[in-house]
N, C-alpha and C positions, 0 to 999 in steps of 0.2 A: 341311242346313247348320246351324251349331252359329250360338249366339245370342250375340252379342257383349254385356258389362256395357254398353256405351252407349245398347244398341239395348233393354236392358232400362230402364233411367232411364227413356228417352224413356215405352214404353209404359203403365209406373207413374204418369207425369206428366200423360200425356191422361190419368189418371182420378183421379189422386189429386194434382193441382197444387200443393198446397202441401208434398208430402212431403221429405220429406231422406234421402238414400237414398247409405247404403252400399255397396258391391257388393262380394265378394271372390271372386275365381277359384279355386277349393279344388284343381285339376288341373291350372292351366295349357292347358286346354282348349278352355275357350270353352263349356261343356257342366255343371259343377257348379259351382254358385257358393251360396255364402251372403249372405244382405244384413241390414241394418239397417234400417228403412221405422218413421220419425216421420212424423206426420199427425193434423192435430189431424179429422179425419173418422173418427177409430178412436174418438173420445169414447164411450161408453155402450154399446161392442162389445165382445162377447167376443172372447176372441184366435182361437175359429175362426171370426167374422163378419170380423174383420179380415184374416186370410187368404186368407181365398173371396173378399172383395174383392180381394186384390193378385192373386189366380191370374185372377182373371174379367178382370184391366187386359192381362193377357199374351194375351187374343182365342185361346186355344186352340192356344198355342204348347208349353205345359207338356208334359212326356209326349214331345213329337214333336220342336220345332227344340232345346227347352231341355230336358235330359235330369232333373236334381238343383238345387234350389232352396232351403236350409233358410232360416225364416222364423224373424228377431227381428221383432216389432211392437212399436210405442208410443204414447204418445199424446203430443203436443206439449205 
């Protein structure tokens, strides 16, 4: 079952609470989406520690409920 942008916010938010989070549905599918994720917890990350952080918030949905994900980071 395909992962809906809201259901995406949520799981980004148990881990990264103060983020601000974009989401775009690139397919109209529910399945490829791009986002935007400011957090000021990206401070002193590199942009692949900030990533492995948001894929780690998604609990191993990546891959299987959520098919495509392109990742803007930033820092607050």
């Amino acid at each position: 079952m395909p992962l809906k942008a809201d259901e995406i916010k949520r799981h980004i938010l148990e881990d990264i609470p103060d983020a601000s989070i974009e989401i775009k549905d690139l397919m109209g599918d529910n399945n490829h989406y791009s986002a935007i994720i400011k957090s000021k917890l990206f401070k002193g990350m590199s942009k692949i520690q900030q990533h492995k952080l948001v894929y780690k918030s998604l609990k191993g949905k990546m891959g299987y409920e959520l098919h495509a994900l392109s990742l803007t980071t930033e820092e607050k």
